[in-house]
mmCIF file of the C-alpha atoms, coordinates in Angstrom:
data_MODEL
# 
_entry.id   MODEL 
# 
loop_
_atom_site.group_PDB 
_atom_site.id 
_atom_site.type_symbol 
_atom_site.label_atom_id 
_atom_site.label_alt_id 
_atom_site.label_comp_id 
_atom_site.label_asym_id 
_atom_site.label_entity_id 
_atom_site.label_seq_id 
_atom_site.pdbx_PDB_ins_code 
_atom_site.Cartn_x 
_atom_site.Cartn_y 
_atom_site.Cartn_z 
_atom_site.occupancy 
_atom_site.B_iso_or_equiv 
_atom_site.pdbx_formal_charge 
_atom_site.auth_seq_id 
_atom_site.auth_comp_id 
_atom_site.auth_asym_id 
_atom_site.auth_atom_id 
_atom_site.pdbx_PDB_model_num 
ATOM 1   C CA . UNK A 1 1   ? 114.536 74.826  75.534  1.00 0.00 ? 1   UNK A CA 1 
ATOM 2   C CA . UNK A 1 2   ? 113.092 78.176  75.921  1.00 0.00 ? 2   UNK A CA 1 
ATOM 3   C CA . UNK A 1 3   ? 114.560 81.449  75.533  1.00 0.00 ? 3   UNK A CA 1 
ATOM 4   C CA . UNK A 1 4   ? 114.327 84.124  78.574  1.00 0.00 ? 4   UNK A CA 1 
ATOM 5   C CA . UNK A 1 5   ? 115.889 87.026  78.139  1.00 0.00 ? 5   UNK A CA 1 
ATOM 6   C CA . UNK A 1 6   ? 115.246 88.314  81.470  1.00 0.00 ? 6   UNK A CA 1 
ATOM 7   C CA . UNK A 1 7   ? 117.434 85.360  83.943  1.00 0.00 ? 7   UNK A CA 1 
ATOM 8   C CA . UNK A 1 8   ? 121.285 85.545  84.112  1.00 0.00 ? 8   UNK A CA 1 
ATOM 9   C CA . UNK A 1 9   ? 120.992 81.833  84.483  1.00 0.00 ? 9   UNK A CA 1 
ATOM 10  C CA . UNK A 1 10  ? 118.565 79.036  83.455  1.00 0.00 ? 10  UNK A CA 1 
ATOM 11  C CA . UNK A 1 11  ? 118.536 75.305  84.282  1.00 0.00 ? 11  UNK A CA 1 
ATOM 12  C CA . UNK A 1 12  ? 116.533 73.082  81.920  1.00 0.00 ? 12  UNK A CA 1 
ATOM 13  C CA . UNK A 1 13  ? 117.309 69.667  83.138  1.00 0.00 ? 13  UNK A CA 1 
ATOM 14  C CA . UNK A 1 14  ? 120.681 68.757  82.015  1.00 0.00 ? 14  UNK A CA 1 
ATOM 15  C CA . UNK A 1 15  ? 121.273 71.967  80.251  1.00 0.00 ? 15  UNK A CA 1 
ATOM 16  C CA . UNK A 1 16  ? 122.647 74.887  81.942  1.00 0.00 ? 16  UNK A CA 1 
ATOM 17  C CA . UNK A 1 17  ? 122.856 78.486  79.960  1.00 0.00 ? 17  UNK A CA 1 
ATOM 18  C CA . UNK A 1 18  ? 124.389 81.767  81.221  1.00 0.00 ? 18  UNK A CA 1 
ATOM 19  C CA . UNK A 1 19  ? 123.315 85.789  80.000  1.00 0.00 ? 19  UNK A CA 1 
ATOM 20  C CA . UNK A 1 20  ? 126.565 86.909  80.180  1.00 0.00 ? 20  UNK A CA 1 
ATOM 21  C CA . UNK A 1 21  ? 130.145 87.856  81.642  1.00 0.00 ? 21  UNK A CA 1 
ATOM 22  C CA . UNK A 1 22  ? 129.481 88.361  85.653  1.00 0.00 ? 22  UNK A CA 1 
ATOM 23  C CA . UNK A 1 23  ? 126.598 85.610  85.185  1.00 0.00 ? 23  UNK A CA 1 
ATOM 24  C CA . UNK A 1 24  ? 129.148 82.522  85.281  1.00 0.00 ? 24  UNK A CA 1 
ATOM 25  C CA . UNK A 1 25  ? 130.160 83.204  88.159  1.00 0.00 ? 25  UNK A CA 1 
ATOM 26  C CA . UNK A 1 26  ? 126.319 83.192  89.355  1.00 0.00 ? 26  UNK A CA 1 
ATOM 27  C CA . UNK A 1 27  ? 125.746 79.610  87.024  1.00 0.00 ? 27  UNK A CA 1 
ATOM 28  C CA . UNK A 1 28  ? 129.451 78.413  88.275  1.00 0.00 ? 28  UNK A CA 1 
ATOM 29  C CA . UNK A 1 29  ? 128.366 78.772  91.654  1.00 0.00 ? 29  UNK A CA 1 
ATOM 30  C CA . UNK A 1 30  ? 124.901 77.377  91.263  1.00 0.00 ? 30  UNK A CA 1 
ATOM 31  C CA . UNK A 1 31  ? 126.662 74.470  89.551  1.00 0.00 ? 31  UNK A CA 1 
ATOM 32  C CA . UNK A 1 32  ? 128.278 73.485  92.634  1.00 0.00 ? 32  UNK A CA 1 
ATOM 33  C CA . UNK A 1 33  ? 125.654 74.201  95.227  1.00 0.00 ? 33  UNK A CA 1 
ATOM 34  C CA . UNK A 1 34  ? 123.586 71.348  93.180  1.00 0.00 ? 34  UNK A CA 1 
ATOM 35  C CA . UNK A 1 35  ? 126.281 69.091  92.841  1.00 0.00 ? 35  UNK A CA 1 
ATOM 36  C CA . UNK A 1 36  ? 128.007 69.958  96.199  1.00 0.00 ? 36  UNK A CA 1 
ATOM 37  C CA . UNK A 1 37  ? 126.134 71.737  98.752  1.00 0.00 ? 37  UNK A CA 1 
ATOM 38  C CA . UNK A 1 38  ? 125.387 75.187  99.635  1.00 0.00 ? 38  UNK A CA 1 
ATOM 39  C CA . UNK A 1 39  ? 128.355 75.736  102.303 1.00 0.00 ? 39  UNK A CA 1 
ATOM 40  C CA . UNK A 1 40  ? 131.028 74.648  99.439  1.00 0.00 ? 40  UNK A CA 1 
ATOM 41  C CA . UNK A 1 41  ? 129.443 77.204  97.250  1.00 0.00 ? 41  UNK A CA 1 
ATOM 42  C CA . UNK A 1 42  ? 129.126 79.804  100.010 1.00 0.00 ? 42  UNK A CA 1 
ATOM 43  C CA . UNK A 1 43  ? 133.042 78.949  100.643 1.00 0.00 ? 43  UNK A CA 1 
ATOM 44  C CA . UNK A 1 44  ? 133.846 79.345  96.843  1.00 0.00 ? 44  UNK A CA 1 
ATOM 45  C CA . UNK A 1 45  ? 132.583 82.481  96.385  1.00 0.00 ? 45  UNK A CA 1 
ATOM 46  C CA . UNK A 1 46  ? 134.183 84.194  99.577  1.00 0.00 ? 46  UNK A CA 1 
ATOM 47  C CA . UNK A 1 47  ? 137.607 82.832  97.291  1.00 0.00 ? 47  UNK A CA 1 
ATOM 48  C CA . UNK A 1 48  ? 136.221 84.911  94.019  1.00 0.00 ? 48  UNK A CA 1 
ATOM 49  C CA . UNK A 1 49  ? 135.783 87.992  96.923  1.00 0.00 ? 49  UNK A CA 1 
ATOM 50  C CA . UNK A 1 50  ? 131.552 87.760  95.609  1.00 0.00 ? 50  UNK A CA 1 
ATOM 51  C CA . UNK A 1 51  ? 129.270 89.254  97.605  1.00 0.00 ? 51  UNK A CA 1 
ATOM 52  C CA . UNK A 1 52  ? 126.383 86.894  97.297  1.00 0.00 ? 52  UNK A CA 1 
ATOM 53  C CA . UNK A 1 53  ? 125.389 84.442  94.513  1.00 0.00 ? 53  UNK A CA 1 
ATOM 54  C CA . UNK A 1 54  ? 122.745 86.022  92.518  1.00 0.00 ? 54  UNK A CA 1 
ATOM 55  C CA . UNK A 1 55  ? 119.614 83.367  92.037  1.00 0.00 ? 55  UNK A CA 1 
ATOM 56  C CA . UNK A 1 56  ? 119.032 82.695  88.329  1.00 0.00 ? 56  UNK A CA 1 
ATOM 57  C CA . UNK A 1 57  ? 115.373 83.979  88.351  1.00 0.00 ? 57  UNK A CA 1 
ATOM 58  C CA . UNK A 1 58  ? 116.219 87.077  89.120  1.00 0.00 ? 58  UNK A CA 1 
ATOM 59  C CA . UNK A 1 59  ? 116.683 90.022  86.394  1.00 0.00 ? 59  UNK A CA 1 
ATOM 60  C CA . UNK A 1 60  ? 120.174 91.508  85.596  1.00 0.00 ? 60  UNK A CA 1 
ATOM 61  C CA . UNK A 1 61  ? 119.501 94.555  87.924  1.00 0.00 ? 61  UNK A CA 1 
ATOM 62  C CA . UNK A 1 62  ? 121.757 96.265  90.210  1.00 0.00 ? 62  UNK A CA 1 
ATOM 63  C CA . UNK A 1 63  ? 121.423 99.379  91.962  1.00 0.00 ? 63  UNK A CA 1 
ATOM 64  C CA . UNK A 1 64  ? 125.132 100.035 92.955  1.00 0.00 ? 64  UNK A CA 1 
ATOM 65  C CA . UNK A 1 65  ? 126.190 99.873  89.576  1.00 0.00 ? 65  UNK A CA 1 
ATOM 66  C CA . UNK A 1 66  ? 123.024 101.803 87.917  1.00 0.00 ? 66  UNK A CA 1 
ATOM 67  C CA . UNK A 1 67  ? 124.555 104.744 90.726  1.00 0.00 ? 67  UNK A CA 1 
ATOM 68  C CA . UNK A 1 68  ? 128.365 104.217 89.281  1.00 0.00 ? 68  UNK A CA 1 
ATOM 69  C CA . UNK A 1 69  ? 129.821 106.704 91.316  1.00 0.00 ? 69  UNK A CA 1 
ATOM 70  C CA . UNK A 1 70  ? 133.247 108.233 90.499  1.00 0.00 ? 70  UNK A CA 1 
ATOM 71  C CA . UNK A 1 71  ? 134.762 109.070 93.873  1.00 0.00 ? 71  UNK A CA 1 
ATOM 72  C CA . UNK A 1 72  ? 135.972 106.982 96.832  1.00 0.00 ? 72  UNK A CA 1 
ATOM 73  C CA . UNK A 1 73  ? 133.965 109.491 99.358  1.00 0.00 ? 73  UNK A CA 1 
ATOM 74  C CA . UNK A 1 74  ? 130.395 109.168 97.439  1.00 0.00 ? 74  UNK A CA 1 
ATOM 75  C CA . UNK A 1 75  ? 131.140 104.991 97.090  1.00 0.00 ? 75  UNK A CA 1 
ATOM 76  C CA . UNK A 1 76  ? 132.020 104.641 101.392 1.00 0.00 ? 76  UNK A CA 1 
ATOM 77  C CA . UNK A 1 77  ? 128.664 106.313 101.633 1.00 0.00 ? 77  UNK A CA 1 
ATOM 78  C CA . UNK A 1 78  ? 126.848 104.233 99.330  1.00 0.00 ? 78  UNK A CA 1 
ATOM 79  C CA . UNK A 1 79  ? 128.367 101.484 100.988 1.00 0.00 ? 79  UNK A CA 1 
ATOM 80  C CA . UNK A 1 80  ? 127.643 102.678 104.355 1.00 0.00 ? 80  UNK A CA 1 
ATOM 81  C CA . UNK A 1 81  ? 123.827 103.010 103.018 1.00 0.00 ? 81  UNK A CA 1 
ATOM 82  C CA . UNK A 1 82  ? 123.822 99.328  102.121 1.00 0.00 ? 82  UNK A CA 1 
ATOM 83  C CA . UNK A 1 83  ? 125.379 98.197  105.271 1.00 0.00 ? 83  UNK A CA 1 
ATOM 84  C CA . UNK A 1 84  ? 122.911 100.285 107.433 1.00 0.00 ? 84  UNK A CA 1 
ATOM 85  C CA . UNK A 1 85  ? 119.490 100.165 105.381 1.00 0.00 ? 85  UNK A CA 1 
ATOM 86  C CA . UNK A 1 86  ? 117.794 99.596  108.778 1.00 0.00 ? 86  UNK A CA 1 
ATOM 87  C CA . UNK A 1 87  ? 118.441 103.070 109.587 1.00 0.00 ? 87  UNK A CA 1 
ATOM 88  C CA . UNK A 1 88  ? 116.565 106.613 108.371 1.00 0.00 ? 88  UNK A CA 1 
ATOM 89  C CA . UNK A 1 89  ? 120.160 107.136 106.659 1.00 0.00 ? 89  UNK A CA 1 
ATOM 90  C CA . UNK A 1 90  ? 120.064 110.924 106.692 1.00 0.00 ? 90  UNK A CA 1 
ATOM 91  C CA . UNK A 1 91  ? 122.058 113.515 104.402 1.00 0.00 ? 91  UNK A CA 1 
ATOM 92  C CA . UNK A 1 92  ? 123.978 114.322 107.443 1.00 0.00 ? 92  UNK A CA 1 
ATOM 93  C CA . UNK A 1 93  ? 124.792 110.707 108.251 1.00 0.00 ? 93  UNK A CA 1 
ATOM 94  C CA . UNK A 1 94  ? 126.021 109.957 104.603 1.00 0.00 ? 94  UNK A CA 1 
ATOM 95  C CA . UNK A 1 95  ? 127.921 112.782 104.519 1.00 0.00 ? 95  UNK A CA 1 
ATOM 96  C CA . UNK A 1 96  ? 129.955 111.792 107.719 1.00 0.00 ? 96  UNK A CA 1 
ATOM 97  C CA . UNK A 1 97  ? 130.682 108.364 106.038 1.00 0.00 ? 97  UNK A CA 1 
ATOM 98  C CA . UNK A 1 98  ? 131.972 110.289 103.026 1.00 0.00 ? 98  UNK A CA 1 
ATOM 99  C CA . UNK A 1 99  ? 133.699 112.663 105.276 1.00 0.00 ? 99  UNK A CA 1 
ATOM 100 C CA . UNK A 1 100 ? 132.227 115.358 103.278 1.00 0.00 ? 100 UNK A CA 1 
ATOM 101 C CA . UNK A 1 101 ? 129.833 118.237 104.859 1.00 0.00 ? 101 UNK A CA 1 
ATOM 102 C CA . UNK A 1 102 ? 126.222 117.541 104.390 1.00 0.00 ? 102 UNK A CA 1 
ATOM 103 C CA . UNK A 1 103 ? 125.688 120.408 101.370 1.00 0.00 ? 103 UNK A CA 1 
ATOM 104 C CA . UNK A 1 104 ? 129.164 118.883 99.942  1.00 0.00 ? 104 UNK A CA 1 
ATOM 105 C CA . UNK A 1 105 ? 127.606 115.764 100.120 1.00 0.00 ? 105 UNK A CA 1 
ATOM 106 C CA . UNK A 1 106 ? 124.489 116.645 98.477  1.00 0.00 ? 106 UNK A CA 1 
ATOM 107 C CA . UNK A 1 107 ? 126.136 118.493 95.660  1.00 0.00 ? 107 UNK A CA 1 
ATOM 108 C CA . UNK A 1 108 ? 128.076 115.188 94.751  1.00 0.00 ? 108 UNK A CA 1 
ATOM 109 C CA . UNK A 1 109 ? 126.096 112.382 95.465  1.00 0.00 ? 109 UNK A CA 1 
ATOM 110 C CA . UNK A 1 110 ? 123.368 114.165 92.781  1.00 0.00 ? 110 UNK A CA 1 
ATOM 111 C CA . UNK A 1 111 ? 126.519 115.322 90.354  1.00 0.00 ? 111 UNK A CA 1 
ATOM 112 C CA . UNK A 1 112 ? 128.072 111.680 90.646  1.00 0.00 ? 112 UNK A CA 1 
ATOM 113 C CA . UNK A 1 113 ? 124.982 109.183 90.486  1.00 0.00 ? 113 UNK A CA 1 
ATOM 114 C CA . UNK A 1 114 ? 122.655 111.207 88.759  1.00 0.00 ? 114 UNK A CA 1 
ATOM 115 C CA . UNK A 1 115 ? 119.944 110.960 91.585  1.00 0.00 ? 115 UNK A CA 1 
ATOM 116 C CA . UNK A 1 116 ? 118.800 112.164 95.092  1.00 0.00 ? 116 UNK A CA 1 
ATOM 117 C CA . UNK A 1 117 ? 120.544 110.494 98.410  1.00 0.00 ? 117 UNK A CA 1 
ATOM 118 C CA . UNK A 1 118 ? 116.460 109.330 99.038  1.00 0.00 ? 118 UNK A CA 1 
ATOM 119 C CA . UNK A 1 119 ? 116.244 107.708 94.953  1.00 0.00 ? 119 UNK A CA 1 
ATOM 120 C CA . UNK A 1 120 ? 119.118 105.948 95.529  1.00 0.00 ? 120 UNK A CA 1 
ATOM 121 C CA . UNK A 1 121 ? 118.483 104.634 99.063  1.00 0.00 ? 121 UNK A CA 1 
ATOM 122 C CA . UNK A 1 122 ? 115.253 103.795 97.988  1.00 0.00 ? 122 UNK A CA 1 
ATOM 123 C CA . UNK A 1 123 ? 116.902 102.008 95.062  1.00 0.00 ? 123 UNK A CA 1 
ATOM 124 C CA . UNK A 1 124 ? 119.483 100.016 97.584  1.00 0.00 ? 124 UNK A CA 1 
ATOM 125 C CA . UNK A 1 125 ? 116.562 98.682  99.676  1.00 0.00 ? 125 UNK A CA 1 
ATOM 126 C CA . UNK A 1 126 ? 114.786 97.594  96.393  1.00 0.00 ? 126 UNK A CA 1 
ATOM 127 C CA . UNK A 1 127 ? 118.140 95.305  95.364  1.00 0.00 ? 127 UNK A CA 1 
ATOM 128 C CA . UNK A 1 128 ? 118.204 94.611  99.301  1.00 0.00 ? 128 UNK A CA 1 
ATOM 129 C CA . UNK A 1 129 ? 114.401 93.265  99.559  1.00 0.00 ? 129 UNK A CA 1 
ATOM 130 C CA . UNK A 1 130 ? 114.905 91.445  96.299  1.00 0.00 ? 130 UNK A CA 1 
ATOM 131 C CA . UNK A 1 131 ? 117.435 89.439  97.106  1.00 0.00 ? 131 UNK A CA 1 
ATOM 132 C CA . UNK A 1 132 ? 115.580 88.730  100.368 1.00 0.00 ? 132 UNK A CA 1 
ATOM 133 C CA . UNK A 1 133 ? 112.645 87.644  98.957  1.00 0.00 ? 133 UNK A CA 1 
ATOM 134 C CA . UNK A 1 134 ? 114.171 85.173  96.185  1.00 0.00 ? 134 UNK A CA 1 
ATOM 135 C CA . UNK A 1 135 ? 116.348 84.048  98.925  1.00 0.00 ? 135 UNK A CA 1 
ATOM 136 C CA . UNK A 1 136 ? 114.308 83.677  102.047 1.00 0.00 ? 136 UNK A CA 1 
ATOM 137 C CA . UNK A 1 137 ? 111.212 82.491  103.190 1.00 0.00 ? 137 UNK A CA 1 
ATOM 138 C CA . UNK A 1 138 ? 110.987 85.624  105.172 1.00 0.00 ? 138 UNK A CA 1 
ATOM 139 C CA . UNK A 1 139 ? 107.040 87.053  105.329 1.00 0.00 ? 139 UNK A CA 1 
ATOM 140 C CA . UNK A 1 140 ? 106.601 90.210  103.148 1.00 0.00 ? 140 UNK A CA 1 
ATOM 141 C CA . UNK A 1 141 ? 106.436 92.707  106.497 1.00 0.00 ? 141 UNK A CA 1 
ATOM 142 C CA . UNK A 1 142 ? 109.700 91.038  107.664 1.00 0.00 ? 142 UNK A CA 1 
ATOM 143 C CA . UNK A 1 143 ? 111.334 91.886  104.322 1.00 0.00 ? 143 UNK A CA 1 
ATOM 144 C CA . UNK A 1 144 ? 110.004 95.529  104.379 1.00 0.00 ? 144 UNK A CA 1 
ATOM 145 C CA . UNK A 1 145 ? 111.254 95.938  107.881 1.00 0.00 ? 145 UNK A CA 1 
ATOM 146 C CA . UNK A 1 146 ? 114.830 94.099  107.268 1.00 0.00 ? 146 UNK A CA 1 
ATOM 147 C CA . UNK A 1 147 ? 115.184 95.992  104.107 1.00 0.00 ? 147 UNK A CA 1 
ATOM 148 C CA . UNK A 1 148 ? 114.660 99.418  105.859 1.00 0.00 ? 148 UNK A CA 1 
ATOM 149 C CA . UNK A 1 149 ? 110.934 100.267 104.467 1.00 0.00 ? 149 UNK A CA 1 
ATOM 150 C CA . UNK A 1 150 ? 108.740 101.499 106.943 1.00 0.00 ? 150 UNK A CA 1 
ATOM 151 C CA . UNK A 1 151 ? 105.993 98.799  105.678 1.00 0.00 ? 151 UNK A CA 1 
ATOM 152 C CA . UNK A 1 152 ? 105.225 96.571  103.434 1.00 0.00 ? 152 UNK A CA 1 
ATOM 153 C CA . UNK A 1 153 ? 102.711 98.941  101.410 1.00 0.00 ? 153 UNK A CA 1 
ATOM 154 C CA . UNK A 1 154 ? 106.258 101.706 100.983 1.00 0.00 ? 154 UNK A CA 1 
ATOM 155 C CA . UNK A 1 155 ? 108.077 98.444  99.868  1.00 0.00 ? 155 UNK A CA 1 
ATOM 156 C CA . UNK A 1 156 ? 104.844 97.612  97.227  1.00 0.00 ? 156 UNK A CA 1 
ATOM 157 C CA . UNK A 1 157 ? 105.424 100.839 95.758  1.00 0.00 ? 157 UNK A CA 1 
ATOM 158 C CA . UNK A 1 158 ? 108.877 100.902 95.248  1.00 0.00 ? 158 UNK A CA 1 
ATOM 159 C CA . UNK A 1 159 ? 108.416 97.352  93.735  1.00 0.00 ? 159 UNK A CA 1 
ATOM 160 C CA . UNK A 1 160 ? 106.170 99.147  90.958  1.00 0.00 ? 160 UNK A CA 1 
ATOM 161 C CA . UNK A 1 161 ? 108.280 101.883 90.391  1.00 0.00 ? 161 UNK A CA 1 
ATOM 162 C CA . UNK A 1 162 ? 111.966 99.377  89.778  1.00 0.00 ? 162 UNK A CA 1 
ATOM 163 C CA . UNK A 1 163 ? 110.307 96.206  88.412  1.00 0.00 ? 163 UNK A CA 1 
ATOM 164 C CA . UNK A 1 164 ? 106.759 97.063  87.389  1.00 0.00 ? 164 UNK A CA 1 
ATOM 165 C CA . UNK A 1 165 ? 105.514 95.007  89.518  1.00 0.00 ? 165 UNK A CA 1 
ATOM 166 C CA . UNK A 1 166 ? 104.629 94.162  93.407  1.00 0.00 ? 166 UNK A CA 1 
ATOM 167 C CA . UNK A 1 167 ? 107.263 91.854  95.863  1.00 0.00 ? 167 UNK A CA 1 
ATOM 168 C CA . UNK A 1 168 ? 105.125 89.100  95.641  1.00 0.00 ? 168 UNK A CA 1 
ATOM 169 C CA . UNK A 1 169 ? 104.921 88.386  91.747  1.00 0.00 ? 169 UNK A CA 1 
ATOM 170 C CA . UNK A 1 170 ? 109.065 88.714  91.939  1.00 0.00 ? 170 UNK A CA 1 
ATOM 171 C CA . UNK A 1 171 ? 108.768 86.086  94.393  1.00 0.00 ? 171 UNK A CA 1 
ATOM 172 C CA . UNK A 1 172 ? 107.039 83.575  92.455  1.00 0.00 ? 172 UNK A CA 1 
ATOM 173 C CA . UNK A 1 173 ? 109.203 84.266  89.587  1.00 0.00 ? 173 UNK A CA 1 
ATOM 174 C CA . UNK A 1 174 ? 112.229 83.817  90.974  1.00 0.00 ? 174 UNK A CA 1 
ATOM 175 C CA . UNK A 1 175 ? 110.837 80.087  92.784  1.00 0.00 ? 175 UNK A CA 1 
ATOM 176 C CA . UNK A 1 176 ? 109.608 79.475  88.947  1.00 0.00 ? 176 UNK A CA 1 
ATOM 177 C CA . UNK A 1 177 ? 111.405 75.999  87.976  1.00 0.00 ? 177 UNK A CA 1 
# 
């Protein structure tokens, strides 16, 4: 077997091995979408209240918790953001979901998560286009669009910046066997 330090889960044949706490549920839920189907999985993890399950190939990365915020008001816009990542998402349009005033807002978000509203958007349609393209067969411009980049060269870069490298070498990656 070989050792990757960068998957939360690896198959090797009969042998299954997990990175870490949250990453069973990911290899738990894997288990039974090879052994049972995708639908049983998808209904399994609506039971354990998960979100999506997370594709072994993919690195241990996510943007909501990298953000941590402490208050209700600065998480419902962050979630807000996520939900609506098609849109510009503008200071004044957070702030509304946080029922804050935009220069309230502003003050917060940067006290709370440690970054600019536009650094952590940007950072929530990385996770966003990830997940896309390790789950989807989606074309590289539909992903940028979908994920709420203007094109696919503003997705590129962001790519470089998070992972170090461009959408299309996470792709392959995360099809790896």
């Amino acid at each position: 077997m070989r050792i990757d330090q960068d998957r939360i889960f690896t198959n090797d044949g009969s042998i299954w091995t997990t990175a870490g706490g949250a990453a069973c549920l990911d290899l738990g839920l894997a288990l039974i979408e090879n052994d049972l189907g995708a639908e049983l999985a998808r209904s399994v993890a609506r039971e354990l209240i998960i979100y999506h399950r997370r594709g072994g190939g993919q690195s241990q990365f996510s943007a909501l918790l990298e953000m941590s915020p402490k208050s209700d008001r600065i998480q419902m816009a962050l979630t807000y953001a996520r939900e609506n990542l098609h849109k510009p998402l503008t200071v004044p349009e957070l702030a509304e979901a946080a029922r804050l005033s935009p220069r309230q807002f502003s003050r917060a978000f940067q006290a709370e998560t440690g970054q600019s509203r536009a650094k952590a958007i940007e950072h929530l349609r990385v996770e966003a286009a990830r997940i896309l393209l390790e789950q989807s067969r989606h074309p590289i411009d539909v992903v940028a669009r979908q994920s709420g980049f203007s094109d696919r060269d503003h997705m590129r870069r962001a790519f470089v910046r998070a992972f170090g490298q461009p959408p299309q070498a996470l792709r392959r990656m995360a099809r790896a066997p």
